[in-house]
DRENDO-1510 file (C-alpha; in Angstrom, 1 decimal, always signed):
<recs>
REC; n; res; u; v; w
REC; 1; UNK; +62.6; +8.4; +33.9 .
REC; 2; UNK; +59.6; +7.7; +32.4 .
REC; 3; UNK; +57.4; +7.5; +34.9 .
REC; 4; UNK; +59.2; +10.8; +36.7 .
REC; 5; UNK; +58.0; +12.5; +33.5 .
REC; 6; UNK; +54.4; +11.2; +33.7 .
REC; 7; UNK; +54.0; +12.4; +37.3 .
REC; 8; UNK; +55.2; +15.8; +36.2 .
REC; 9; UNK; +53.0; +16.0; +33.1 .
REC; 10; UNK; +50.7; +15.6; +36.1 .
REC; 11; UNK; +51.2; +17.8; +38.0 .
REC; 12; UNK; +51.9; +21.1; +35.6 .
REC; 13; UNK; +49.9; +23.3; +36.4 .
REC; 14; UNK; +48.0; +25.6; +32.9 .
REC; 15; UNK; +48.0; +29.3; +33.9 .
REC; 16; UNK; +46.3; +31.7; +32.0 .
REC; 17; UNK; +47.2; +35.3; +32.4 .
REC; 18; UNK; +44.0; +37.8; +31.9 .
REC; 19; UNK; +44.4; +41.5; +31.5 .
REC; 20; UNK; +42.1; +44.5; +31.4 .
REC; 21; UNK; +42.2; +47.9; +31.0 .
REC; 22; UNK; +38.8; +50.4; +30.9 .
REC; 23; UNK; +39.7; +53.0; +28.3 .
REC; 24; UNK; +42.2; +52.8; +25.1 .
REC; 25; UNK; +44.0; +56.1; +26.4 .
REC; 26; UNK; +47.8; +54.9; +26.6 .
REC; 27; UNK; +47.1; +51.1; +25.1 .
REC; 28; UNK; +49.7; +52.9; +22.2 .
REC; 29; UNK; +53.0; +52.9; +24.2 .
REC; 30; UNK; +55.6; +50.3; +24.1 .
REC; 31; UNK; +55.0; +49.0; +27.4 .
REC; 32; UNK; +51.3; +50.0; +28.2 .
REC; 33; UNK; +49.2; +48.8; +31.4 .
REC; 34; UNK; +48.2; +45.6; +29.7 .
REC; 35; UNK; +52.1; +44.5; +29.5 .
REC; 36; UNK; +52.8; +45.7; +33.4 .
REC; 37; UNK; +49.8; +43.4; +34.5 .
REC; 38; UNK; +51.0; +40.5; +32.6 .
REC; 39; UNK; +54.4; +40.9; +33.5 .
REC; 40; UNK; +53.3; +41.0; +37.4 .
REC; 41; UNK; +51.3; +37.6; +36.8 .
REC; 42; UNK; +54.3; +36.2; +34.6 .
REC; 43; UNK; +56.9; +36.8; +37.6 .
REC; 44; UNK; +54.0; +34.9; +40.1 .
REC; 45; UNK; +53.7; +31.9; +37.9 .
REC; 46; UNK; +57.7; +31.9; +37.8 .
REC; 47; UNK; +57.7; +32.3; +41.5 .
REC; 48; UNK; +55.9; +29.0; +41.7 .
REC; 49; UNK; +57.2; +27.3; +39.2 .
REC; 50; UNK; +58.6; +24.3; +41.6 .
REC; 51; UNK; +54.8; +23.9; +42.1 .
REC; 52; UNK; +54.5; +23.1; +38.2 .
REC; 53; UNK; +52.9; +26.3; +37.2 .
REC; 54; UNK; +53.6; +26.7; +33.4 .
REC; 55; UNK; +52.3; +30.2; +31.8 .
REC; 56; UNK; +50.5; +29.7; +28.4 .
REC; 57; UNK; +51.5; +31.7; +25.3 .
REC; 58; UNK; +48.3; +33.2; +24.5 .
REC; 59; UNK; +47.1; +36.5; +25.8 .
REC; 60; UNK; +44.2; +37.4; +27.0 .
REC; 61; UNK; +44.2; +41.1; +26.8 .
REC; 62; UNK; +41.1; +43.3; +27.0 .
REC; 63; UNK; +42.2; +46.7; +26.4 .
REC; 64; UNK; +39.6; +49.3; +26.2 .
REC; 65; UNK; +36.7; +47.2; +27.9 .
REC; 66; UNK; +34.5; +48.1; +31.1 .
REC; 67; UNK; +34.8; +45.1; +33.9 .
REC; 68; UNK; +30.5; +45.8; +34.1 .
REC; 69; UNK; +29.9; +43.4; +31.3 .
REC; 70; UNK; +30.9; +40.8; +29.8 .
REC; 71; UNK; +31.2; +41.8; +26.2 .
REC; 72; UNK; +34.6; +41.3; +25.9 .
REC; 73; UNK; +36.3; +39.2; +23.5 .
REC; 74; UNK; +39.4; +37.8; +25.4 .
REC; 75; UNK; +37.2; +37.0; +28.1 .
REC; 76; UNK; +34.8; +35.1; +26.1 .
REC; 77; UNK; +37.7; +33.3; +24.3 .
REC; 78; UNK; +38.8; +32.6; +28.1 .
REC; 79; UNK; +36.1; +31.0; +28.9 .
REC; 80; UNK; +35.9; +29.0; +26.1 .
REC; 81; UNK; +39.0; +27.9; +26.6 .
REC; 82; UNK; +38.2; +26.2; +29.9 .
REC; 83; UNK; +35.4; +24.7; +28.4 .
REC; 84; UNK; +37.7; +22.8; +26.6 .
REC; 85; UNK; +40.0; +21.9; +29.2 .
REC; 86; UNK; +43.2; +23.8; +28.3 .
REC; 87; UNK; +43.8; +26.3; +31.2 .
REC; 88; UNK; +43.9; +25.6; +34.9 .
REC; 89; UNK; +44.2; +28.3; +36.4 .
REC; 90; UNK; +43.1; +31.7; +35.9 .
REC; 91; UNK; +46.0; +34.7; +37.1 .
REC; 92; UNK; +45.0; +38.6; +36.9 .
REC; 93; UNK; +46.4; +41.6; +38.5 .
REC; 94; UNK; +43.5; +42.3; +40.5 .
REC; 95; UNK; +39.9; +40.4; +41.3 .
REC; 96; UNK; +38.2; +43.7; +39.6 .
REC; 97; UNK; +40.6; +43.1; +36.6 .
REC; 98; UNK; +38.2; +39.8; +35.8 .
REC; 99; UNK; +34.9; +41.5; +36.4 .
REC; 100; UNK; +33.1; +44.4; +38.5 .
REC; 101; UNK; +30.2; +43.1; +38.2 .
REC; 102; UNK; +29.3; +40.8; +41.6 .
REC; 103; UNK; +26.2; +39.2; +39.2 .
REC; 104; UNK; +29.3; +38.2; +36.4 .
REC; 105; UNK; +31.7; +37.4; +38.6 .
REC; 106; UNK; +29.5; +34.8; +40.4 .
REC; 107; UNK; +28.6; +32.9; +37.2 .
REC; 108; UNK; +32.8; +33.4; +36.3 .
REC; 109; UNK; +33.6; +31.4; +39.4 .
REC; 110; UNK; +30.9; +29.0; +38.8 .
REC; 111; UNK; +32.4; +28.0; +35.5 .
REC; 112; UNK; +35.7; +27.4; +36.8 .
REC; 113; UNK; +34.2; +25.6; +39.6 .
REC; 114; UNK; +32.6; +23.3; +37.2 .
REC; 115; UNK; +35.8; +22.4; +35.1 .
REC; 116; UNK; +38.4; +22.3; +38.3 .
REC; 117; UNK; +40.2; +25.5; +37.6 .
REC; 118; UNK; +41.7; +27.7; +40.5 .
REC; 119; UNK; +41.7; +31.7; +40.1 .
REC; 120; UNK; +44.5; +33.8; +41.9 .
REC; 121; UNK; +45.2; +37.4; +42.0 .
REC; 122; UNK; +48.7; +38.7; +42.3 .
REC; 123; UNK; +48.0; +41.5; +44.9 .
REC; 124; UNK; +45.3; +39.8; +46.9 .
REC; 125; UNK; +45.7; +36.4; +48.8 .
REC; 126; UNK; +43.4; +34.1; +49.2 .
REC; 127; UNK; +42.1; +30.5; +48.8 .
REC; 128; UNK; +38.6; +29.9; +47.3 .
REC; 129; UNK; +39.0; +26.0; +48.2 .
REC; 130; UNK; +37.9; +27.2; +51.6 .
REC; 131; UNK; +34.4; +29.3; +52.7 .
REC; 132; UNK; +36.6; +31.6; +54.3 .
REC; 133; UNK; +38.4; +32.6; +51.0 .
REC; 134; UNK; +35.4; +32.7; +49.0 .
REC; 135; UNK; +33.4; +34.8; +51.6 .
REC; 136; UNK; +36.8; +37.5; +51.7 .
REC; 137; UNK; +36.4; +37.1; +47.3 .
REC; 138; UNK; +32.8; +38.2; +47.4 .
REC; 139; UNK; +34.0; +41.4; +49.9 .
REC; 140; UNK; +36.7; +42.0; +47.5 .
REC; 141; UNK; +34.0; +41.8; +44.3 .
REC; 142; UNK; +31.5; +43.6; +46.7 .
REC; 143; UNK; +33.8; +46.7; +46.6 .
REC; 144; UNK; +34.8; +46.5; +43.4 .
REC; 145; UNK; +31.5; +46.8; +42.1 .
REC; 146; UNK; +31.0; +49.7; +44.7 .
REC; 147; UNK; +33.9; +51.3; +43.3 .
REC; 148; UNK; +32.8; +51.3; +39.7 .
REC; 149; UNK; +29.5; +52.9; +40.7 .
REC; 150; UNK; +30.9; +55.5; +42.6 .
REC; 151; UNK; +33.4; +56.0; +40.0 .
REC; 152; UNK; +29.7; +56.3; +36.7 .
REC; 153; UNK; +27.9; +58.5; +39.3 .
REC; 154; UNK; +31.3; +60.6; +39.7 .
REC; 155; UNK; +31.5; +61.0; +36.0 .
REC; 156; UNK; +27.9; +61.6; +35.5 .
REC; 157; UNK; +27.8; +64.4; +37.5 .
REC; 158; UNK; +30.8; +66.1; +36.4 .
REC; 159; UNK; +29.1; +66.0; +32.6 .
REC; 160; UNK; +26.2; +67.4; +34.1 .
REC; 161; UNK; +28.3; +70.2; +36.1 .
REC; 162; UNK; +30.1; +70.7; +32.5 .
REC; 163; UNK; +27.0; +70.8; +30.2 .
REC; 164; UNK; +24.6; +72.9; +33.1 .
REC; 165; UNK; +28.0; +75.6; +32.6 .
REC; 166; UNK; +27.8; +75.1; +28.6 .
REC; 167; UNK; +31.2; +72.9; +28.4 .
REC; 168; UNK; +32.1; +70.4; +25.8 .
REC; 169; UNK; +32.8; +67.2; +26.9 .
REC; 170; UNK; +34.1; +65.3; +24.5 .
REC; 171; UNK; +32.3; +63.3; +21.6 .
REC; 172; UNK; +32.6; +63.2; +18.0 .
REC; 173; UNK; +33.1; +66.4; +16.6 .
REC; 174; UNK; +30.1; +68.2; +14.1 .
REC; 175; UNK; +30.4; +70.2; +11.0 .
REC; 176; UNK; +31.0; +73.3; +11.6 .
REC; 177; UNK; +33.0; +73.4; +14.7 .
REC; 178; UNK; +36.6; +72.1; +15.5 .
REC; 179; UNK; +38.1; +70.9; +18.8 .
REC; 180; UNK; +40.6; +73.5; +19.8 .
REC; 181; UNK; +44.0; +72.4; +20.0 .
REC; 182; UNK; +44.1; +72.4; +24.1 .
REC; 183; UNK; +41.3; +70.4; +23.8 .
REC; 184; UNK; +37.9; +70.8; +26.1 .
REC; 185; UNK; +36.1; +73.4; +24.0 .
REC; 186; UNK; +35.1; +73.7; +20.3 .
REC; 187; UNK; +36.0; +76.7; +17.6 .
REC; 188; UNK; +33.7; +77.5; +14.8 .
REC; 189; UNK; +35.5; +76.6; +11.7 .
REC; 190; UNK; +34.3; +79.0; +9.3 .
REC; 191; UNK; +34.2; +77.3; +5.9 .
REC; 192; UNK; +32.0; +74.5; +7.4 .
REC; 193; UNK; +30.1; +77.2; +8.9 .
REC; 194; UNK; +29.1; +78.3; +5.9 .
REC; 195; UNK; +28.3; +75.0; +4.4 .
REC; 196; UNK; +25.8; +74.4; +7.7 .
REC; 197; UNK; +24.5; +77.3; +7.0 .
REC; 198; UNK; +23.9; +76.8; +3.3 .
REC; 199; UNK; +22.2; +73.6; +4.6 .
REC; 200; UNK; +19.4; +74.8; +6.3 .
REC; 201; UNK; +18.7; +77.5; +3.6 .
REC; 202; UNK; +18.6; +74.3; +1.7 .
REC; 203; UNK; +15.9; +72.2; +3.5 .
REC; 204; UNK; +13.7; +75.6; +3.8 .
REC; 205; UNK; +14.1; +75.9; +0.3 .
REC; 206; UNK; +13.0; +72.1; -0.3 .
REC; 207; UNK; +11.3; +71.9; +3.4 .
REC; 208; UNK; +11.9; +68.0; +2.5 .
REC; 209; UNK; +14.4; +66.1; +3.8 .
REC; 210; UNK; +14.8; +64.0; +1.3 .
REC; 211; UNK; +15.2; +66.3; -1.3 .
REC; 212; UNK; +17.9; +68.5; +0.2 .
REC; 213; UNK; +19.8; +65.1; +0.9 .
REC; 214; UNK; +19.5; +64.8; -2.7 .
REC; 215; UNK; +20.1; +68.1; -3.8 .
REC; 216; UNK; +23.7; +68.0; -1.0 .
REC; 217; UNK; +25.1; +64.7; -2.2 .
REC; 218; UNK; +24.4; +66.5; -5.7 .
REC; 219; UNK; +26.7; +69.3; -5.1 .
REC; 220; UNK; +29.5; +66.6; -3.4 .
REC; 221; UNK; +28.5; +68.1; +0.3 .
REC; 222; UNK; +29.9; +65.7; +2.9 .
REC; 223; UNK; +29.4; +65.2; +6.5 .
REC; 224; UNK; +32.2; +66.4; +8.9 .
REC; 225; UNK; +35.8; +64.8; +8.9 .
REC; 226; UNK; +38.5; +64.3; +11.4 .
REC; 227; UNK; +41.6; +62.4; +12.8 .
REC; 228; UNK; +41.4; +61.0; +15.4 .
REC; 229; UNK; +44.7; +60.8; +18.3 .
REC; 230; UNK; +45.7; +58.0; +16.9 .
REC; 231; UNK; +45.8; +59.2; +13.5 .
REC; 232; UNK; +42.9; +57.6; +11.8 .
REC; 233; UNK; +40.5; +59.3; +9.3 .
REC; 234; UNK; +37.1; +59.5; +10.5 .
REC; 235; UNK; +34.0; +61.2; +8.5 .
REC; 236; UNK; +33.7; +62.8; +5.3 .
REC; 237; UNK; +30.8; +60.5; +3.9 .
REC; 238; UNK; +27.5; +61.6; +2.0 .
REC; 239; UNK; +24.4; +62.6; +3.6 .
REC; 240; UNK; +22.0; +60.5; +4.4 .
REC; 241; UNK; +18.3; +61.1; +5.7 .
REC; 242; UNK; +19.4; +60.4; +9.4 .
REC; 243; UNK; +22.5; +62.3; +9.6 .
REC; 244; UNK; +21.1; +65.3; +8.0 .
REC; 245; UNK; +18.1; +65.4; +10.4 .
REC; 246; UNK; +20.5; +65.3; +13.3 .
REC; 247; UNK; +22.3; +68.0; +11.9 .
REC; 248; UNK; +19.2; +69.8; +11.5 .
REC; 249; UNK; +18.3; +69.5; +14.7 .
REC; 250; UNK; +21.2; +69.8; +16.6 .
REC; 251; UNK; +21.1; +72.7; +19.3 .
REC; 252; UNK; +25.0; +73.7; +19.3 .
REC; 253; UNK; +24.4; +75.5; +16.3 .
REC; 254; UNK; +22.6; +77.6; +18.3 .
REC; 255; UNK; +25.2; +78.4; +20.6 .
REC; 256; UNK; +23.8; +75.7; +23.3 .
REC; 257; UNK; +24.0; +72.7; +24.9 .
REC; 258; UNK; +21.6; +70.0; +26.1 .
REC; 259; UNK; +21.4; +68.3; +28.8 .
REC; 260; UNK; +18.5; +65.5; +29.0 .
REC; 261; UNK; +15.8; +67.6; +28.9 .
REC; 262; UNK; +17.2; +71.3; +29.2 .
REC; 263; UNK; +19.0; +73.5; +26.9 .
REC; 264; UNK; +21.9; +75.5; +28.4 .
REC; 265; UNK; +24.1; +78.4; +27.2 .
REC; 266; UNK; +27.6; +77.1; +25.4 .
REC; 267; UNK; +31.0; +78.4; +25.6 .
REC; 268; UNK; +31.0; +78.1; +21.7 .
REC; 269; UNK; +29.7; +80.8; +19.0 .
REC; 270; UNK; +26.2; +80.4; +17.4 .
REC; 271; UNK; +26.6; +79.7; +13.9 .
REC; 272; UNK; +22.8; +79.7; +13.1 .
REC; 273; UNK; +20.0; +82.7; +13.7 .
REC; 274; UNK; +17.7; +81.9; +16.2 .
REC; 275; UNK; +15.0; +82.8; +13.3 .
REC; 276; UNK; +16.7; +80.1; +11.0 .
REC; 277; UNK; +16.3; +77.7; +13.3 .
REC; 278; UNK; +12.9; +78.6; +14.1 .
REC; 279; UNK; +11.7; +78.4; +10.8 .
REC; 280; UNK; +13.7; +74.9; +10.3 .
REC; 281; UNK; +12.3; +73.2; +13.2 .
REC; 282; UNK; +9.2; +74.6; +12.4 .
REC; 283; UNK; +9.2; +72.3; +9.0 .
REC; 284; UNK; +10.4; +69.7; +10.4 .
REC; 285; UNK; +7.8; +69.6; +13.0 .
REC; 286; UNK; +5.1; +70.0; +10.1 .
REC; 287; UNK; +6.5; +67.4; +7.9 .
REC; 288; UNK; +7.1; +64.8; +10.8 .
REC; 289; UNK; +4.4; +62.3; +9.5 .
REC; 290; UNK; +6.0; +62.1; +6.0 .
REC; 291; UNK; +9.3; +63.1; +6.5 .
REC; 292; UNK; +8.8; +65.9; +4.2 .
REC; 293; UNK; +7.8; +63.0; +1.5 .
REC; 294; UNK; +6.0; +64.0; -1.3 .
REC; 295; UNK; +2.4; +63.0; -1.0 .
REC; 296; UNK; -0.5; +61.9; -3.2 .
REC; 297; UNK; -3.6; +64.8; -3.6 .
REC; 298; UNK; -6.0; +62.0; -5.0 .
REC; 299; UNK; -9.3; +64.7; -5.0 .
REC; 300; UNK; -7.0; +67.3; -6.4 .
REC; 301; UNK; -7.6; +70.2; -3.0 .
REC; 302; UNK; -6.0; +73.3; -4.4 .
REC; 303; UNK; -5.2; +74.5; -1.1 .
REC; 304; UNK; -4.2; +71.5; +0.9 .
REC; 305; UNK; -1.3; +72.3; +3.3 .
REC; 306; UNK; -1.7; +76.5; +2.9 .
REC; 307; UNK; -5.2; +77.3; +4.2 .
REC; 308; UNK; -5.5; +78.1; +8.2 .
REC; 309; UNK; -8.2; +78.9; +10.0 .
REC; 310; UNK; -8.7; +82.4; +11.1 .
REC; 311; UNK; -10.3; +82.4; +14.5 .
REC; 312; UNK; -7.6; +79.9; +16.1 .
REC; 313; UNK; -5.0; +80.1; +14.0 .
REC; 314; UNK; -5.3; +76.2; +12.9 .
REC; 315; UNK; -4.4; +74.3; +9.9 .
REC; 316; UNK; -7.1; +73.2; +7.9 .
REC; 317; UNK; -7.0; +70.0; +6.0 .
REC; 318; UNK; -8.8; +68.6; +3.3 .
REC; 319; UNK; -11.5; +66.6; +4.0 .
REC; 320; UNK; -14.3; +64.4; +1.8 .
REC; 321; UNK; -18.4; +63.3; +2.9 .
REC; 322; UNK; -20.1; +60.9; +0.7 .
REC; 323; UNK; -24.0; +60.9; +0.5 .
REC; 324; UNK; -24.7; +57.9; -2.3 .
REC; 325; UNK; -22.7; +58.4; -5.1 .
REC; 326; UNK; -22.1; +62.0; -4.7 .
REC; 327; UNK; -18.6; +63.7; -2.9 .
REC; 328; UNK; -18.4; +66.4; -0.9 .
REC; 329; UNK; -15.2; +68.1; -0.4 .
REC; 330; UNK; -14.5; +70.5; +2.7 .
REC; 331; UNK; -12.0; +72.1; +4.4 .
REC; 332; UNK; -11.8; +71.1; +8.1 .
REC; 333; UNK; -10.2; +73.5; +11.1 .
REC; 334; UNK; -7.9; +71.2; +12.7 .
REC; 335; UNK; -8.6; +72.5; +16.2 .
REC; 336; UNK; -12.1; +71.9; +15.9 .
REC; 337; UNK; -11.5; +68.1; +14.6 .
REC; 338; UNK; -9.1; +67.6; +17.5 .
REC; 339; UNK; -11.0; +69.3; +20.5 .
REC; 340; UNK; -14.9; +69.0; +18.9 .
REC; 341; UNK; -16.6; +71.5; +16.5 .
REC; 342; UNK; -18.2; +73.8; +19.0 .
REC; 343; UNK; -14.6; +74.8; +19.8 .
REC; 344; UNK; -14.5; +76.9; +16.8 .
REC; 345; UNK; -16.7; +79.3; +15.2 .
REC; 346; UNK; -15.8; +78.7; +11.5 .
REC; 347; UNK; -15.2; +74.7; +12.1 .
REC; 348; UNK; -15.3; +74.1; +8.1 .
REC; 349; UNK; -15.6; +75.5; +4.5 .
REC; 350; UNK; -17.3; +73.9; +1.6 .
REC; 351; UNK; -13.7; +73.4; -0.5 .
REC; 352; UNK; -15.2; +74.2; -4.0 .
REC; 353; UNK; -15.9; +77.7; -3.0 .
REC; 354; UNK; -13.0; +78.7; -1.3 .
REC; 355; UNK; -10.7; +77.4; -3.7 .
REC; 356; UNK; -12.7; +79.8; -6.3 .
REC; 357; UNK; -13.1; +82.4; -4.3 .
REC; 358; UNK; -8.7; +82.4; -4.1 .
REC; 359; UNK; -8.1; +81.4; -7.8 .
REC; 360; UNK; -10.5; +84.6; -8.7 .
REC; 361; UNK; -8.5; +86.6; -6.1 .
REC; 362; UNK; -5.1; +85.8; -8.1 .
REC; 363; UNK; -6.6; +86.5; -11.6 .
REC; 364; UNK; -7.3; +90.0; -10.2 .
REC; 365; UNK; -4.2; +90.4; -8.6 .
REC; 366; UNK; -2.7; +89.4; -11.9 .
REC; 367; UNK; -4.6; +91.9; -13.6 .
REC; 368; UNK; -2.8; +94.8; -11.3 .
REC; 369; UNK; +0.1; +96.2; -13.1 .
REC; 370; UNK; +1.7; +97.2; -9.7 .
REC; 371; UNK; +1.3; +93.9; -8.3 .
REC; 372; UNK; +2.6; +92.3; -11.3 .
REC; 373; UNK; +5.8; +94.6; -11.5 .
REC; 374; UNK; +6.9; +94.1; -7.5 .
REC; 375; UNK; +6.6; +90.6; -8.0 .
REC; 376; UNK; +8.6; +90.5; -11.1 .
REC; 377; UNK; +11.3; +92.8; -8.9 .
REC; 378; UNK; +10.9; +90.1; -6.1 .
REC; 379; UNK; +11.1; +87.3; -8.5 .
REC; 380; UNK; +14.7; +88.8; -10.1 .
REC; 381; UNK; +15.5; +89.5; -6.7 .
REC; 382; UNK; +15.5; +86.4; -5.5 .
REC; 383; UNK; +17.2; +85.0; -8.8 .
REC; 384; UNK; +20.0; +88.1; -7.9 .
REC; 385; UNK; +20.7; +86.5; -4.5 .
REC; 386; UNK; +20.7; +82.9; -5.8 .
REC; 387; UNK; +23.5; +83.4; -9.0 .
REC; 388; UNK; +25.3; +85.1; -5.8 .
REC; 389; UNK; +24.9; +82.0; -3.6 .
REC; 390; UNK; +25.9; +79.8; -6.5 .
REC; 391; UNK; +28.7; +81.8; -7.8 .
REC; 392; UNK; +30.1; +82.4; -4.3 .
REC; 393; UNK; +29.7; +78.5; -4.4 .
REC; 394; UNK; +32.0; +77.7; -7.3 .
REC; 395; UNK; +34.6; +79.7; -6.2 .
REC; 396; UNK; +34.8; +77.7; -3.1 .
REC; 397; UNK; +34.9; +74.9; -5.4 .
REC; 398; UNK; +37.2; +76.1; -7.3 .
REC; 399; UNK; +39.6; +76.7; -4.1 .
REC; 400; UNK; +38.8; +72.9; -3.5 .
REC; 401; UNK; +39.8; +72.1; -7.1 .
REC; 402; UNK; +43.1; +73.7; -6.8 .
REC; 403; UNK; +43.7; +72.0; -3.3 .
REC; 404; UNK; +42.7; +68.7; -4.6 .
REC; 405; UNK; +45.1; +68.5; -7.8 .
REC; 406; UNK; +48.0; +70.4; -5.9 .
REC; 407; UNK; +47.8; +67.1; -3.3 .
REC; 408; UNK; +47.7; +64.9; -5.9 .
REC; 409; UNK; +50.6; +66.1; -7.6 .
REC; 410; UNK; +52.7; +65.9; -4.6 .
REC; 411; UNK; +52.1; +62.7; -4.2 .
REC; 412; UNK; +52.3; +61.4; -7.8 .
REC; 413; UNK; +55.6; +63.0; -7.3 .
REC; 414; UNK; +56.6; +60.8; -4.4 .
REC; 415; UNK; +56.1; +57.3; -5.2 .
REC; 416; UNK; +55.7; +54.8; -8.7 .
REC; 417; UNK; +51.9; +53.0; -8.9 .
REC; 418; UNK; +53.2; +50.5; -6.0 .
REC; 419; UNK; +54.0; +53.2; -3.5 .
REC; 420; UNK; +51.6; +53.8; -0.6 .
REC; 421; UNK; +51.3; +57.2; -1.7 .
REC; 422; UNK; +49.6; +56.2; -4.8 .
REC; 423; UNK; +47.1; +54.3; -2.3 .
REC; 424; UNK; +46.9; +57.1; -0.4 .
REC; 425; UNK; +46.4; +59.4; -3.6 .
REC; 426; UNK; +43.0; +57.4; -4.7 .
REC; 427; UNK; +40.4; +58.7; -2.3 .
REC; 428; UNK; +41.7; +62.2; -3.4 .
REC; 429; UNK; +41.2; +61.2; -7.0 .
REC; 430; UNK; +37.5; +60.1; -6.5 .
REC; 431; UNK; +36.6; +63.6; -4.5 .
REC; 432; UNK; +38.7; +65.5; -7.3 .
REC; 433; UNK; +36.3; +63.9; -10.1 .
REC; 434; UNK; +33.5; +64.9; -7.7 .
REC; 435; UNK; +34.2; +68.6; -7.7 .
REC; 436; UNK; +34.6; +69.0; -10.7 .
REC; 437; UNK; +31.3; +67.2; -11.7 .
REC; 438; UNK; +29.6; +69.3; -9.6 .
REC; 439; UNK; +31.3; +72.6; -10.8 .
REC; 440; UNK; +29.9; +71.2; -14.5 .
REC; 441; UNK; +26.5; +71.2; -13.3 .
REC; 442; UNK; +26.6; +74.3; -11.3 .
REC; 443; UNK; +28.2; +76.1; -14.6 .
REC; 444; UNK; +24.7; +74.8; -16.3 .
REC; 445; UNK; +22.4; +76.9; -13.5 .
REC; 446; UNK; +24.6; +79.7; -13.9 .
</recs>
């Protein structure tokens, strides 16, 4: 008996079942594709089982993962697996559930030709142990990598037919827009409409970047939030430098879409005036070397960043000559100090001089009642327009406020401190203290 054991021991034959699916749509369900693959392979290995094939507990499932690669964990654990001698032999579905990749699937086969292990597909027969079989395994990987790049430049061009009409297709929703409920469009959603809105007369207010990131996490402003289809919270963080920008530059708030290179018409509403964004992208442009950073005016130029040039419309920047020990400061036309100075007529000021001639300008200006009174009307004009801003503000806020404690309470109804619900209730708690902090500080500008 003992040596009938032995010779079975043997003989048994280690199969590991590997499954795959592209995409995570229907990996959810009870019995999803992953579970009908292995169950195919499972009823093979029993069909062979006077053979000695035995059918290993562990799974290797790769559900959500593209065959192109091989960045996938359960095929990396796989492998390691037959590095260390515990599998021998390999069962999947179908060749191109292993790999699509001809380039992959070469270097696959070469590591289980190294340790001794044999690969079989449920649907297609064949024997690698023979040239024959391997030569109808490379047709077989041949197509299936044929198939997967038919199957990119399908989906590549129908994005490019759907962004060229000005569709949505798919992504991570942005602030200010919702996915309808049918799916394959967007809705403006008019509260965060406002709040984009209120953002970009924000950075033209600051025109740094920095600073109205500041000034947004301030007032408790957050980036947009969603659930995702399988019920998950996604979003709803602070601002940061990166995420702003791409919100400040992002061209379906214009009503568009982009495409590469091209901008398109959208299905969707504008929620930004093409002026707005003008004058935005404008800044942006102009404080791309800083970031809209605050910089250092070591020689103290009065009119660094406001003086242009009049005959080509040119910045002019501040500029310095030495001769000894002696400075000379000057103000430079920018066209003239990119493209040579005979390009310009006026290619640069002496800097003391100007700046007096426009401090002497303001002092008489200053001295003109009727210049003094209209900008004292603009001045409480603009003051007008921002108490309305900030009240309109806080009673947003306050809306928020009453949201905010009315959730809480229902859940403090629901469940002692050891309830989920009082887990659940502890995020709403932090943004609660946050609006009202920021309802304090906003009660202080008003």
């Amino acid at each position: 008996m003992t040596r009938h054991a032995d010779d079975t021991r043997k003989q048994a034959v280690r199969c590991a079942i590997y499954t795959r699916k592209s995409t995570e749509e229907g990996l959810e369900q009870e019995f999803n594709s992953l579970d009908a693959q292995r169950e195919s392979a499972e009823a093979y290995i029993a069909s062979q089982k006077n053979e000695g094939w035995l059918c290993l507990p562990d799974r290797y499932d790769d559900g959500g993962y593209t065959g192109g690669n091989m960045d996938r964990p359960a095929i990396k654990r796989l492998l390691a697996d037959i590095e260390g001698g515990n599998v021998d032999c390999i069962v999947v579905y179908k060749v191109d559930r292993l790999s699509r990749s001809l380039l992959d699937f070469a270097r696959i086969m070469e590591t289980l030709e190294r340790h001794q292990v044999s690969f079989v597909s449920v649907t297609q027969q064949f024997n690698t142990s023979t040239s024959m079989g391997r030569l109808m395994l490379n047709v077989l990987l041949s197509f299936a990598q044929f198939e997967r790049e038919i199957i990119s430049e399908r989906t590549r061009d129908k994005m490019s037919a759907a962004r060229k009409k000005g569709k949505w297709v798919g992504g991570q929703p942005v602030l200010g827009y919702n996915v309808a409920a049918g799916g394959g469009k967007v809705v403006v959603n008019e509260a965060e409409a406002a709040r984009v809105r209120e953002l970009f007369e924000l950075y033209l207010d600051h025109e740094a970047v920095m600073k109205t990131v500041r000034e947004a996490n301030r007032r408790g402003w957050r980036s947009k939030e969603w659930t995702t289809r399988k019920g998950k919270r996604r979003g709803g963080r602070l601002f940061t430098k990166q995420s702003l920008h791409r919100l400040l530059t992002n061209v379906a708030y214009l009503g568009k879409v982009r495409y590469k290179d091209n901008l398109y018409p959208g299905e969707h509403a504008a929620i930004i005036d093409e002026g707005v964004w003008d004058r935005v992208q404008a800044a942006l442009r102009h404080n791309g070397q800083t970031g809209g950073c605050e910089t250092r005016n070591k020689y103290g130029a009065l009119l660094r960043g406001l003086l242009r040039c009049k005959p080509c419309s040119s910045a002019m920047v501040h500029a310095l000559t030495a001769n000894g020990n002696k400075r000379y400061r000057y103000y430079v036309c920018g066209s003239a100090q990119k493209r040579g100075w005979s390009t310009c007529p006026a290619p640069s000021v002496p800097a003391a001089e100007i700046e007096r001639l426009v401090i002497e300008q303001i002092r008489r200006a200053g001295k003109a009642q009727h210049l003094v009174a209209e900008t004292l009307a603009q001045a409480r004009r603009q003051s007008t327009d921002r108490l309305a801003k900030l009240d309109a503000e806080r009673r947003t806020l306050d809306r928020e406020l009453a949201k905010l404690n009315g959730e809480i309470h229902r859940l403090a109804g629901r469940a002692a401190a050891t309830d989920p619900a009082a887990i659940a209730a502890a995020p709403l708690a932090d943004k609660l203290t946050n609006v009202r902090r920021v309802i304090f500080d906003m009660a202080g500008s008003l």
